[in-house]
N, C-alpha and C positions, 0 to 999 in steps of 0.2 A: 198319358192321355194327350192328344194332341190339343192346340187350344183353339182351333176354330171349329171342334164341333158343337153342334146345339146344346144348348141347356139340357132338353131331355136326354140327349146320347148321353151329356159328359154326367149326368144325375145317377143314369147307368151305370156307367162305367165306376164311377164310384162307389156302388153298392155292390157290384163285380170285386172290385178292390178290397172292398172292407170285408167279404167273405175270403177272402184270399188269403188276407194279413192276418185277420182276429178284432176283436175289438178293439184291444188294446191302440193299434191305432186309425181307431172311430177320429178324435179330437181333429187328429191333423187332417184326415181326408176330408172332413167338414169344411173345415176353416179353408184345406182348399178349394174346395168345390164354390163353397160362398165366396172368395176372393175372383175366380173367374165368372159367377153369376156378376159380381158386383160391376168388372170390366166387362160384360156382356151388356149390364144395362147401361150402362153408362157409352159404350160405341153406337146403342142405338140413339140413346137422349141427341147425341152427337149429330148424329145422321139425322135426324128427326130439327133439328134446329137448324142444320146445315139447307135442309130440303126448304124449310121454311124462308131460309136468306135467299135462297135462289142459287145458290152453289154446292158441288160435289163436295163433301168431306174431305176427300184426299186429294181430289185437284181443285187449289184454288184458283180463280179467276187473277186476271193479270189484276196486278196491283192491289188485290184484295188477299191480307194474311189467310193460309189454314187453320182451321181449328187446331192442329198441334204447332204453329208458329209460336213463337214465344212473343209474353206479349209486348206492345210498343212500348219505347222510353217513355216515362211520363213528360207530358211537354211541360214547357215552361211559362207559367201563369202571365196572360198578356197583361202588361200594366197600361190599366185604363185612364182614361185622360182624368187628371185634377181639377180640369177647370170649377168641377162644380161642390166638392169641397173647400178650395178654395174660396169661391166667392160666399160660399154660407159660410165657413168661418170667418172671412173679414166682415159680412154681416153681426155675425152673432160677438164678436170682439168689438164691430164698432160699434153699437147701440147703447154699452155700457161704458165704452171707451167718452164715445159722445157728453154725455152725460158730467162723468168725473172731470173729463178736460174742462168743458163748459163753469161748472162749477167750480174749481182750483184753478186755472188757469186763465179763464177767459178766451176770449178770439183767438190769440194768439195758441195756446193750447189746443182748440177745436183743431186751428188751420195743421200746427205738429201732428196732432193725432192721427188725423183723416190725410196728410199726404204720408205718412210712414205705411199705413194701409195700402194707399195707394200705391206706392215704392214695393210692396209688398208681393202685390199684385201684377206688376210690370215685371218684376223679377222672374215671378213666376210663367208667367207668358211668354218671354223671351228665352227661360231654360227649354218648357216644350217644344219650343223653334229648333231646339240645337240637335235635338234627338229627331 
């Protein structure tokens, strides 16, 4: 049976077939007939989502893959700027930093705690320069 006839041909054709052979192989002309229905609905789903993108199935548009193009490399996740975890975690480090230094330490402690933040954050600032 060739494979571009219709469903109904090739539905024919295989009950042509099965009187031909015997029953014995019903199993297999099934299971063929269903593997080329299956590739029949599936070329039209194809065609039917292709019509919808605004391109042929089989000719794709410049710069645009076909439906049987294999698909893209997955890209490479863009690393997005830090600034804003950074500064919420020198936030949320210094509030309690504040605190402890102030009380064990005094001045001099506060002034340690809050320029090591700060050192922290300049660091960080000048690495996303570099990139």
């Amino acid at each position: 049976m060739p494979d571009n006839l219709p469903p109904r041909d090739d539905l024919r054709a295989t009950v042509e077939a099965r009187r031909d052979l015997g029953p014995e192989y019903e199993p297999v002309l099934i299971e063929s007939f269903l593997e080329k229905l299956d590739a029949a609905i599936e070329a039209r789903v194809r065609a039917e989502v292709a019509a919808r993108d605004g391109y042929h199935p089989y000719q794709a548009p410049q710069g645009h893959p076909g439906p049987y193009a294999p698909p893209p490399p997955p890209r490479k996740q863009k690393q997005g700027d830090a600034t804003i975890p950074i500064a919420l975690g020198s936030l949320g480090i210094g509030v309690p930093l504040t605190a402890i230094a102030a009380t064990q330490a005094g001045p001099a402690g506060l002034f340690l705690a809050w320029t090591g933040i700060v050192l922290v954050n300049i660091a960080a600032a000048f690495g996303r320069r570099r990139r």
